[in-house]
Phi, psi and omega in degrees: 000321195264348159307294210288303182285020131318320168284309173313331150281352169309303196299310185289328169321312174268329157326313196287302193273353148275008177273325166298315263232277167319308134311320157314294227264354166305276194317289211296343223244127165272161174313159152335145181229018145089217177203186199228098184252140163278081181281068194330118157068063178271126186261171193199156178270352184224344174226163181312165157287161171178147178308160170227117173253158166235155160231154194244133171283169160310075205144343186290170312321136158273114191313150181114276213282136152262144196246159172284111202233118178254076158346103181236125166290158189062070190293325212297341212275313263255336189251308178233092203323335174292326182277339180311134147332135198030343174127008197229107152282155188296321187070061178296294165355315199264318185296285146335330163297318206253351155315340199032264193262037175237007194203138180290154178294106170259175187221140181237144177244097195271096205248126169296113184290186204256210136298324184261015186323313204283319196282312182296358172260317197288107136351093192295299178322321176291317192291280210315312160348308203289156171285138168302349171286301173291338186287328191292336189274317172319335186269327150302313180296320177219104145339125170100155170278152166324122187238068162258338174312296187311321208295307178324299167329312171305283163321305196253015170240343179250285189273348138271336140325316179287306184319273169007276177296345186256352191238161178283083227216129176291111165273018202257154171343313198276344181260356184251118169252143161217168188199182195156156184254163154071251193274335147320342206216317172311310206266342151306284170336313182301303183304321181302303176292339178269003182198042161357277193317323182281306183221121172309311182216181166228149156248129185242094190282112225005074189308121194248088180322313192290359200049306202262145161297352201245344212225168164222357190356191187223325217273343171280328178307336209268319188273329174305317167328302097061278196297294196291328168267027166278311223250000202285159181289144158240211184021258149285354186252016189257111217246205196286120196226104138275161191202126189215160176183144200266168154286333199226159163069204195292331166263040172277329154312319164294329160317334188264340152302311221254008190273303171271346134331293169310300175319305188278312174323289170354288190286346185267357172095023189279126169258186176250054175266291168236059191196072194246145159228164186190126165250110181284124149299133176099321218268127191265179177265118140200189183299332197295283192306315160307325184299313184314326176242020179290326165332337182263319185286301189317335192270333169220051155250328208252343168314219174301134163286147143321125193269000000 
């Protein structure tokens, strides 16, 4: 008698710690972070070819349901480190996981830069602005005219018309984003504004205002000024602008931009409804630091809509 009930506790004893155990591993372990398709050379008419990864939450498709499409420049970064710049992903897939209920069902379209990234990202309309005397020296320093106009086209005549049909995606304004760091972030802002109609917001992620490497000049910030106050959307078009920037490294140079930036958002009647800038201290331009904080441009493109 006292052997079996002996055993019956052994026995409730390995019940106990595997149920902890399984708990343990619920809690500590993130969600699915979903998969990822690769579309190899998606080719175009106005731009070079260049890979598109998509990435799918976990579950996808959900009967019913439409996702929300968020764009991002440099896709190579955005998923996997062997392709990733220095070796570090943003892991955006991991990130969107473990948001869960903080973020609407989205779909990210990770489109890949070229050889030609600085001319397909540099802001045309705004570049021509600048005196031609600063147009002549960028152009010795990075070769060429600006092609974001074509590169825009591409995305919003080509490659979202392809998203668009093969995956289940909300095609309306309020549900289409696009975002990006550095220069990656100059051309996310150029789409919201040259295509209202298209994308509700940009997260524009240490945005790199000087255009040039060499310099902090004022003078490409002096011609978007410019731009935006021709081009910002008012009303029902107006959409969601993020803004972010580190303390070190190349993004120690941006505060004094995004400072007039913020000034004219201000004055155009930009709340924080549809309007955050936020400076992380301490924070370098490199992958390491965006992965860390992309939660936050997500959270408030893909959160609460604007009333």
């Amino acid at each position: 008698m006292l052997l079996s009930h002996t055993r019956w506790y052994y026995r409730a004893l390995q019940l106990l710690a595997l149920c902890l155990l399984l708990v343990a591993f619920r809690t500590d372990n993130p969600r699915d972070p979903g998969r990822v398709e690769h579309l190899a050379d998606f080719k175009s008419k106005h731009v070079k070819p260049r890979h598109v990864d998509v990435w799918l939450p976990d579950g996808y498709p959900q009967p019913g349901r439409k996702y929300a499409v968020l764009y991002m420049n440099d896709g190579q970064n955005l998923y996997h480190p062997a392709t990733a710049y220095g070796g570090v992903a943003w892991e955006v897939d991991s990130t969107l996981a473990a948001l869960g209920g903080q973020v609407r069902d989205v779909i990210v379209v990770g489109i890949w830069n070229t050889d030609l990234r600085f001319a397909e990202y540099a802001p045309a309309k705004p570049y021509q602005l600048m005196p031609a005397v600063r147009r002549e020296q960028l152009a010795r320093e990075r070769p060429g005219q600006p092609l974001s106009d074509a590169y825009l086209r591409f995305v919003v005549e080509e490659l979202k018309p392809y998203i668009d049909k093969h995956y289940r995606t909300d095609k309306r304004r309020q549900s289409t984003f696009i975002g990006g760091s550095s220069m990656g972030g100059l051309i996310s802002l150029y789409a919201a504004l040259e295509y209202p109609k298209v994308f509700g917001g940009a997260a524009c992620i240490s945005t790199h205002w000087p255009l040039s490497l060499q310099d902090n000049t004022p003078d490409f910030t002096n011609a978007m000024l410019r731009y935006l106050a021709d081009k910002l959307p008012q009303g029902k078009r107006r959409p969601r602008l993020y803004f972010d920037y580190g303390t070190a490294t190349l993004d120690a140079r941006y505060e004094v931009h995004q400072l007039r930036i913020d000034s004219l958002l201000r004055a155009k009647g930009y709340d924080t409804q549809h309007w955050q800038t936020l400076k992380f201290e301490g924070a370098a331009h490199n992958e390491g630091s965006w992965k860390k904080r992309f939660a936050t441009p997500a959270r408030f493109l893909l959160g609460a809509q604007p009333r």
